[in-house]
C-alpha positions as CSV (number, residue, x, y, z in Angstrom):
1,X,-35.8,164.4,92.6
2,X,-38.4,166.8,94.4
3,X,-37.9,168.1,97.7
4,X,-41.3,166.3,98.6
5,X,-39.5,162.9,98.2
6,X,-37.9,163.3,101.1
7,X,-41.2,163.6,103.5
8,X,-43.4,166.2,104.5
9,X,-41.7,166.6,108.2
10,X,-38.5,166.2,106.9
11,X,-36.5,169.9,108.3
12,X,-34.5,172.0,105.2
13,X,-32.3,174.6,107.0
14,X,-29.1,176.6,105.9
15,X,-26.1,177.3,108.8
16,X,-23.2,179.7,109.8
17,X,-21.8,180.3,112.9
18,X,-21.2,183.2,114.9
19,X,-17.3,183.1,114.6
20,X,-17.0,182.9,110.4
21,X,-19.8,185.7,110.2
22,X,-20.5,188.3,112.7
23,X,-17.7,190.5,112.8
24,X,-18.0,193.1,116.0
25,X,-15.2,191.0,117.2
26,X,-15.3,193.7,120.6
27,X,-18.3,195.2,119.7
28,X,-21.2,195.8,122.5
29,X,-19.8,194.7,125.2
30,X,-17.8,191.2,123.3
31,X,-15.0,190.3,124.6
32,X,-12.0,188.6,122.9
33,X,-12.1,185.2,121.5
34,X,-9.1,182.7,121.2
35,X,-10.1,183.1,117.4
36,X,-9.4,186.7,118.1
37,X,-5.8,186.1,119.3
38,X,-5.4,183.8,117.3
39,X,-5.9,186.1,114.3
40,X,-3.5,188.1,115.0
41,X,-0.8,185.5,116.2
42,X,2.5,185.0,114.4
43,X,5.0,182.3,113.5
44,X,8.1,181.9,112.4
45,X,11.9,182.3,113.9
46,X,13.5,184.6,111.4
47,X,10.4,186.2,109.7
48,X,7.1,186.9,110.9
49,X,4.4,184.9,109.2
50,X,1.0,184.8,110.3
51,X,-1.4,182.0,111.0
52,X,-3.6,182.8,108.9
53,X,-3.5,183.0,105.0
54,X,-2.9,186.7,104.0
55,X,-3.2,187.9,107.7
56,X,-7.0,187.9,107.4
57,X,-8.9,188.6,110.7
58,X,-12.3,187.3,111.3
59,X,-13.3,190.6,112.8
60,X,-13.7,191.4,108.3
61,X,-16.3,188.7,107.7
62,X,-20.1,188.9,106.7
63,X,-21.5,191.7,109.6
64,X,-24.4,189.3,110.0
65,X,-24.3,191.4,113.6
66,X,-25.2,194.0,111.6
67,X,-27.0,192.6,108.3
68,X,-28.8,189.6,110.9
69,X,-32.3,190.2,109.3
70,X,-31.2,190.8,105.6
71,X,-29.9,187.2,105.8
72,X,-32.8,185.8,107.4
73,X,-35.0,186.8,104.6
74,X,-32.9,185.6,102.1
75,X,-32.9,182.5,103.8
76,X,-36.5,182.6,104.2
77,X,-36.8,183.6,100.0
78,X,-34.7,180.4,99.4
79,X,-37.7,178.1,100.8
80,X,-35.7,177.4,104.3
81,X,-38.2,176.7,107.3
82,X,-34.6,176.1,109.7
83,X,-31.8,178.4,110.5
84,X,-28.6,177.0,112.5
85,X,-26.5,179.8,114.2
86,X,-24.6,179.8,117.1
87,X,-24.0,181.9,119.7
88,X,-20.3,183.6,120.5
89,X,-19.6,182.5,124.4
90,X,-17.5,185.7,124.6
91,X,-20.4,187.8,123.6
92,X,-22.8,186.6,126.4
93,X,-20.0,186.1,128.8
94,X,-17.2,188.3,128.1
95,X,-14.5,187.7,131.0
96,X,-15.8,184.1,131.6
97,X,-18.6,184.7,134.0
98,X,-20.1,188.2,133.9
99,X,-23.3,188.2,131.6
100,X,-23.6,191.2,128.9
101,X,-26.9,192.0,128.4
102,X,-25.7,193.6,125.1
103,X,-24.7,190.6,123.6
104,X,-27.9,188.6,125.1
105,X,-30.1,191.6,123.3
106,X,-28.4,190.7,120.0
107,X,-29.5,186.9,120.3
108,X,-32.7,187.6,121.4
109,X,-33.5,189.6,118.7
110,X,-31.9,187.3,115.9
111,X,-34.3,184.7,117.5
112,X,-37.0,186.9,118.0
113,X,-36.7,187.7,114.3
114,X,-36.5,184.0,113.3
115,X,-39.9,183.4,115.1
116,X,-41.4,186.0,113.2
117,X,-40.1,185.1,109.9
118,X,-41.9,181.8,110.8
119,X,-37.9,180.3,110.7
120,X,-37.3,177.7,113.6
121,X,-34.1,178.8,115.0
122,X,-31.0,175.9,115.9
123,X,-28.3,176.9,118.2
124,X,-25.2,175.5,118.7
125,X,-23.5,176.6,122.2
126,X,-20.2,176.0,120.5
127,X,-18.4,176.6,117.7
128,X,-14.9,176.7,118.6
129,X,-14.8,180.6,119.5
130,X,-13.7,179.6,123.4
131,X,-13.3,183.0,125.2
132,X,-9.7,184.6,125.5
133,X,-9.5,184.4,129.1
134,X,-10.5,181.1,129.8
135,X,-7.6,179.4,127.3
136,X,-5.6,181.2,129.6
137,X,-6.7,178.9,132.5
138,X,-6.0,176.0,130.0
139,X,-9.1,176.0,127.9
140,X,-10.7,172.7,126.9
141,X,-7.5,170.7,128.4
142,X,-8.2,172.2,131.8
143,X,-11.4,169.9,133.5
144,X,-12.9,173.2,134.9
145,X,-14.3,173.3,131.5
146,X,-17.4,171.3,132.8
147,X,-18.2,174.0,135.2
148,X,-17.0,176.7,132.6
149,X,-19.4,175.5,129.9
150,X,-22.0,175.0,132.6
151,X,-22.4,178.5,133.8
152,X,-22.6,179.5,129.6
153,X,-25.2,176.9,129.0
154,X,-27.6,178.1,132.1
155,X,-27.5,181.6,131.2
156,X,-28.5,180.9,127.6
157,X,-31.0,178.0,127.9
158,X,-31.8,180.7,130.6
159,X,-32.4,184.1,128.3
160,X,-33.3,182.4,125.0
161,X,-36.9,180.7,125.8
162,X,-37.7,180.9,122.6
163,X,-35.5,178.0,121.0
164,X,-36.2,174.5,121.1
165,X,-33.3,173.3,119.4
166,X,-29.9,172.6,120.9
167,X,-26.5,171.8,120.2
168,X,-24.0,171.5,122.4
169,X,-20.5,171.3,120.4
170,X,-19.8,171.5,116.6
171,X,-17.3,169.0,115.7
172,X,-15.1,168.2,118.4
173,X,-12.7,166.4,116.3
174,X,-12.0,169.4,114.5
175,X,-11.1,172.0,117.1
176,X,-9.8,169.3,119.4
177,X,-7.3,168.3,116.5
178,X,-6.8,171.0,114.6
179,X,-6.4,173.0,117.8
180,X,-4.7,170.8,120.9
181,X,-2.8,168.7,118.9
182,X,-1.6,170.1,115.5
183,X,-1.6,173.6,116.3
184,X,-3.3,174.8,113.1
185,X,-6.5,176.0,114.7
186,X,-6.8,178.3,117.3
187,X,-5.3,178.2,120.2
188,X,-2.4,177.0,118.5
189,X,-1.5,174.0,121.1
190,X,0.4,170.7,119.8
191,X,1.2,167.6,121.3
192,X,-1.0,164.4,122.7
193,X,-1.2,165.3,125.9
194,X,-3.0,168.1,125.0
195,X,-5.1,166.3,122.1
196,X,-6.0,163.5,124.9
197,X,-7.0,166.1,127.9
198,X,-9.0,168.0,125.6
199,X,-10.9,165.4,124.1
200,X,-12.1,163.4,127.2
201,X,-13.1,167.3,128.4
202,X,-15.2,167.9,125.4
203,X,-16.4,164.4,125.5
204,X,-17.4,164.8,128.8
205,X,-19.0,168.0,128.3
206,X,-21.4,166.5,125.9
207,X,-23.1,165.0,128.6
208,X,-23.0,167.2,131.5
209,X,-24.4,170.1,128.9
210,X,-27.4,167.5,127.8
211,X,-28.1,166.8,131.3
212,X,-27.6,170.4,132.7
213,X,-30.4,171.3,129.7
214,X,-32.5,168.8,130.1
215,X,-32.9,169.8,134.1
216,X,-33.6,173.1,133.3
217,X,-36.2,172.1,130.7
218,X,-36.9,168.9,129.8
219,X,-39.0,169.3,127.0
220,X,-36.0,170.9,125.2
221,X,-34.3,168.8,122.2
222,X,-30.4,168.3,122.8
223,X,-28.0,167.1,120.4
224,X,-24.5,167.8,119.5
225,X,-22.7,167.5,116.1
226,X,-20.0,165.6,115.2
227,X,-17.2,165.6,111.9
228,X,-17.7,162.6,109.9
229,X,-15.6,161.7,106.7
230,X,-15.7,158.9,104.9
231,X,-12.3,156.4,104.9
232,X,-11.2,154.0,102.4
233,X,-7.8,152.0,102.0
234,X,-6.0,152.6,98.7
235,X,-6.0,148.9,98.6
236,X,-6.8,145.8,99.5
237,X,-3.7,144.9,100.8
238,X,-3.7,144.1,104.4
239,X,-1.5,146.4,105.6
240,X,-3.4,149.3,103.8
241,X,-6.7,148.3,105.3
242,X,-5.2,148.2,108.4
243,X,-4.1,152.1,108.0
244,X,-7.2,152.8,106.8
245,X,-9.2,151.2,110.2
246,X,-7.1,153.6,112.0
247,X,-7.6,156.5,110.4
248,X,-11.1,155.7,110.8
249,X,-10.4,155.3,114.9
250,X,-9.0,158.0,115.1
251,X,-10.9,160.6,112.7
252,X,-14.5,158.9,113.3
253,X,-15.2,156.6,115.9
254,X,-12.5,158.0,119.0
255,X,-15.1,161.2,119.4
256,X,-18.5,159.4,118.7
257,X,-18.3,156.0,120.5
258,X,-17.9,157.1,124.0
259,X,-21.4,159.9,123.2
260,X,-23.4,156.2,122.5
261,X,-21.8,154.0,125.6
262,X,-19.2,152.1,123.8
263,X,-15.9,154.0,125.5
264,X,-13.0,154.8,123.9
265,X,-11.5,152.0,121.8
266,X,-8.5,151.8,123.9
267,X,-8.0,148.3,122.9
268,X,-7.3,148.9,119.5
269,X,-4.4,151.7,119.4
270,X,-1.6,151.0,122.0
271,X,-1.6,154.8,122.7
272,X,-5.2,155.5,123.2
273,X,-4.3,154.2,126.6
274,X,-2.6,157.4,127.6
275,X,-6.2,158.5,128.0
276,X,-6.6,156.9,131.3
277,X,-4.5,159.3,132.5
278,X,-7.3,161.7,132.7
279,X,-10.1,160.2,133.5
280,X,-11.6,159.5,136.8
281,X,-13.7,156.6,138.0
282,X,-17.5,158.4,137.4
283,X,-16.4,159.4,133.8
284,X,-17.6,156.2,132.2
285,X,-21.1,156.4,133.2
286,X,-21.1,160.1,132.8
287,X,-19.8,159.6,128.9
288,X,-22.5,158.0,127.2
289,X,-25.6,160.1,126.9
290,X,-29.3,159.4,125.0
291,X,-29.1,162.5,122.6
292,X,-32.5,163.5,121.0
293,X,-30.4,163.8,117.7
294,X,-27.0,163.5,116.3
295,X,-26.2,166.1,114.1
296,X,-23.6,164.6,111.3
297,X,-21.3,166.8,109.3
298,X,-19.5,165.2,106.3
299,X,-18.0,166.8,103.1
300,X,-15.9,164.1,101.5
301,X,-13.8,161.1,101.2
302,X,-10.1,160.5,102.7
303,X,-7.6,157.6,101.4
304,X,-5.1,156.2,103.3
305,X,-2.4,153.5,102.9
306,X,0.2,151.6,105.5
307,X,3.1,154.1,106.3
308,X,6.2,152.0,108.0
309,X,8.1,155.7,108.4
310,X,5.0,156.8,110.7
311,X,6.6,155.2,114.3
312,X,3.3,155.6,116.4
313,X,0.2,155.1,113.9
314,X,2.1,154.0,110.2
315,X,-0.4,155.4,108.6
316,X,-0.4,158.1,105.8
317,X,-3.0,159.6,104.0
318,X,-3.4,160.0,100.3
319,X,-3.9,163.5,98.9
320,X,-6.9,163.7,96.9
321,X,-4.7,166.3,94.9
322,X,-3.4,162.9,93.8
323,X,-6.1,160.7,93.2
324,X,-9.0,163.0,91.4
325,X,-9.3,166.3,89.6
326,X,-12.8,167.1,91.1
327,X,-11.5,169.2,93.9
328,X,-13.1,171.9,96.0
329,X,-12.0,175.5,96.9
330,X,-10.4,173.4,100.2
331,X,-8.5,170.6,97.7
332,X,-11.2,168.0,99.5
333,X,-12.1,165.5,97.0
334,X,-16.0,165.7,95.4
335,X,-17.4,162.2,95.9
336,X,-21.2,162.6,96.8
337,X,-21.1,158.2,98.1
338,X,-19.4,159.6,100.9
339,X,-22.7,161.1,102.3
340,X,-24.5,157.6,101.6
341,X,-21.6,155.7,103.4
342,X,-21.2,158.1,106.4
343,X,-25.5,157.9,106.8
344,X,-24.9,153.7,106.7
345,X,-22.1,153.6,108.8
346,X,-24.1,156.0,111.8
347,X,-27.1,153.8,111.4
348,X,-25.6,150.5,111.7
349,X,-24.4,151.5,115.8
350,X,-28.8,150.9,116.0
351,X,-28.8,153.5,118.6
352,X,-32.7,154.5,117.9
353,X,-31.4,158.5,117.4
354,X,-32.3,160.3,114.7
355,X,-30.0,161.8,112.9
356,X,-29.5,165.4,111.1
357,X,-27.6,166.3,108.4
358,X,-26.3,169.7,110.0
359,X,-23.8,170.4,107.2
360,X,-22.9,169.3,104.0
361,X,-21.5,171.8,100.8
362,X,-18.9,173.1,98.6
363,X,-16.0,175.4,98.8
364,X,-15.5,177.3,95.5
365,X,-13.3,180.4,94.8
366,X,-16.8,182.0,93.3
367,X,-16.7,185.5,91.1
368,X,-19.2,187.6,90.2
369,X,-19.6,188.8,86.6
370,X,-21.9,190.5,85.7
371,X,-23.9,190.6,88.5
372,X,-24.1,187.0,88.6
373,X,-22.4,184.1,90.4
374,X,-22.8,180.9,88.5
375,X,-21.6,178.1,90.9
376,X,-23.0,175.5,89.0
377,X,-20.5,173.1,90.1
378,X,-21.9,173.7,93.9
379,X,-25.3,172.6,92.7
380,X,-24.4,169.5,90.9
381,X,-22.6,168.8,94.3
382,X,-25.9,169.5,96.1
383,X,-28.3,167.3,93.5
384,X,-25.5,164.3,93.9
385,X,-25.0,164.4,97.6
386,X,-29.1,164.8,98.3
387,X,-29.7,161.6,96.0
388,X,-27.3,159.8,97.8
389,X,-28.7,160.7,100.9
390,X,-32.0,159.6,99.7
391,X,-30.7,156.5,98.8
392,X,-29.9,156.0,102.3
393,X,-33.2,157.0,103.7
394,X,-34.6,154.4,101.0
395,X,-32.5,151.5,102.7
396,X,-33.9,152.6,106.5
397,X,-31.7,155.3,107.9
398,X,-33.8,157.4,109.6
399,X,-32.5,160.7,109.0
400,X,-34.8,163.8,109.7
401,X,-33.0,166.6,108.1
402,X,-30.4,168.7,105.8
403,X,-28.7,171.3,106.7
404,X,-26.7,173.6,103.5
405,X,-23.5,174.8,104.9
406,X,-23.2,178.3,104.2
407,X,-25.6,180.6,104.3
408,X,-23.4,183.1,103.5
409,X,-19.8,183.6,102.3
410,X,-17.8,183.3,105.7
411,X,-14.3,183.4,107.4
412,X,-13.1,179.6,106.4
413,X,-10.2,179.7,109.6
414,X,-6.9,179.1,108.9
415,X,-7.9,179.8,105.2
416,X,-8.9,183.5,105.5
417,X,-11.6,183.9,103.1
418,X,-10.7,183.0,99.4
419,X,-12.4,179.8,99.9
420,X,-16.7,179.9,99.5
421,X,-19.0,178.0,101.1
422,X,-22.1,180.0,101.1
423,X,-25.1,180.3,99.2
424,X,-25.3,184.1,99.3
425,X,-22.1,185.8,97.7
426,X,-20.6,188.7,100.2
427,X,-18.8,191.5,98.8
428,X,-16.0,191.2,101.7
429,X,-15.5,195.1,101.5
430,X,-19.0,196.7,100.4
431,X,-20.6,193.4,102.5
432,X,-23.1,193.5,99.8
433,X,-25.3,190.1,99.2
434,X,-26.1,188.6,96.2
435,X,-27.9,185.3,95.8
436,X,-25.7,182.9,94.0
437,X,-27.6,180.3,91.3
438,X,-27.0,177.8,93.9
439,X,-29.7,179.5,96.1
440,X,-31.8,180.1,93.1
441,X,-31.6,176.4,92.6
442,X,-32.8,175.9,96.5
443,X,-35.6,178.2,96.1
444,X,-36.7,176.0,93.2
445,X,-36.1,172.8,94.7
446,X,-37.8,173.5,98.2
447,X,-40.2,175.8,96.7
């Protein structure tokens, strides 16, 4: 397998985001982040525990606000034409609606520095670093959001002329999840009324962004990304594929359906209907939205099986712990059909989108000896996941790109930094980079 077999327009790119990387959590201007807080927020009733593993703060990560252009090159050594990045909302707006010029000089050189490397810069408005002070107004469950996200999205569509490439939100299924309803993520809320405001909001926001955008510019490309995973019953037994069609509701389909016209499968899950609850009449036609690209991210596979103990769903899912030894850094299960399934699965709603890979990789707890970090096991994952994907370009899906996630080693959330996504190793003290084999085995593939 050859990276020509894949087309000669077909885009390679590598991604980060601003939260996992930059550090200079207040620097220049920034102000704090809900990630921020959230970092140094504690639990527990009798002893204080923090949220996140070995009270590790964000504001430690990679210094790519400092180190932008060393990445860049390595990026551009590894044979990469694309770089996706996005852009801290609390760096260009600080208290919510005052712009600092300090933290739109940072982006425009970054970009500036992209267009001169000959690197085609993708920005994603959002990736889940929501500025401090607007959580405090309610955040994503409060719909003000729209306007919120509005004012953010003029002013950098606005300052940033340079970039053709859009996304508007990175996964909303994670930090709508992980964040409003199990309280894992940042900002720490629980509950489904929570889960069910924020989600419609960031549904909604998906289109108003695209629309606001393409007003401003319509010759600008607009996407947004969403968290795909790959579901599968334990079983065949009925009551295990019914489990299993939930999960897939309710992991897949509940935050990608209503983005293509198809509305919220309120139908199918009794408690879906609580949605209605915060929706208004002009939400339906305001929900579906022609994107010039979906941007799919997908890692892995999840099992689940019929759960009678579960009172509202009854489902329960499988631990891959369980099932397989072939584990990442993040104990998510390594099975590269997941990628070919997830492509088919896309394709098969016909929506005439394209669609982009915009991150797939490996967690490993990498070490460096001798100078070297030999992450083999992160390229087979690479070579197994890219053949899979070219299977499904073979069979029609029209996919027009890859993106690697990481770059670099970054700030992996709630897990602090001991699991390793990137292709570049960072010394998390010295923020030295080395080039792992894994981006020696990029240069060679796309080279």
């Amino acid at each position: 397998m050859k990276s020509e077999d894949f087309g000669e327009t077909f885009i390679w790119g590598a991604a980060i985001s601003a939260a996992q990387t930059e550090s200079a959590a207040l620097a220049d201007g920034k102000g704090m982040s809900i990630w921020d807080e959230f970092c140094q927020a504690q639990k527990g009733f009798f002893t204080s525990k923090f949220k996140i593993k070995n009270r590790q703060h964000l504001n430690y990560s990679s210094d790519f606000y400092i180190h932008f252009k060393t990445d860049i090159d390595l990026l551009k050594s590894m044979g990469f034409k694309h770089f996706r990045f996005s852009i801290a909302w609390s760096r260009i707006l600080p208290d919510g609606e005052t712009i600092n010029l300090q933290g739109i000089a940072f982006y425009q050189e970054v970009i500036q520095y992209c267009i001169d490397s000959e690197i085609e810069p993708w920005v994603t408005l959002y990736h889940w670093d929501l500025p401090a002070v607007l959580e405090k107004k309610g955040g994503w469950t409060n719909r003000a959001i729209l306007d919120w996200f509005a004012l953010y999205a003029e002013v950098c569509v606005t300052y940033f002329k340079q970039v053709k490439y859009w996304m508007v939100l990175n996964e909303p299924s994670v930090f709508v999840g992980a964040g409003y309803f199990f309280g894992i993520h940042a900002p720490g809320k629980r509950g489904f009324d929570n889960f069910f405001k924020a989600m419609h909001h960031a549904n909604l926001c998906i289109g108003h962004i695209y629309r606001l955008i393409k007003k401003i510019n319509p010759q600008l490309q607009v996407g947004s990304t969403f968290s795909f995973t790959h579901i599968e019953s334990i079983d065949d037994q009925k009551r295990n594929t019914q489990a299993a069609s939930i999960a897939d509701l309710l992991i897949n389909r509940l935050f990608f359906e209503p983005i293509i016209g198809l509305g919220y499968p309120r139908e199918e899950l009794n408690i879906l209907k609580q949605i209605e609850k915060h929706t208004r009449i002009e939400d339906a036609a305001n929900l579906g939205v022609p994107l010039d690209f979906i941007g799919i991210q997908t890692y892995t596979r999840e099992v689940f099986k019929w759960n009678p103990l579960n009172p509202l769903l009854k489902i329960k899912q499988v631990p891959a712990q369980q099932r397989t030894k072939q584990l990442t850094a993040m104990n998510w299960e390594v099975y590269p059909p997941s990628i070919y399934h997830v492509l088919k699965k896309i394709a098969a709603y016909n929506t005439s989108i394209p669609l982009i890979i915009t991150e797939n990789g490996m967690a490993l707890k990498d070490e460096m000896v001798g100078g070297v970090v030999n992450d083999q096991r992160r390229i087979e994952y690479f070579e197994k996941h890219l053949e899979q994907v070219s299977r499904a370009m073979e069979e029609g899906v029209d996919l027009r790109g890859y993106f690697a996630w990481s770059l670099i080693d970054n700030f992996e959330w709630a897990e602090g930094y001991h699991p390793r996504f990137g292709l570049v190793h960072i010394d998390f003290i010295t923020k030295q980079r080395t080039m792992k084999q894994s981006a020696y085995w990029f240069k060679s593939f796309l080279t």
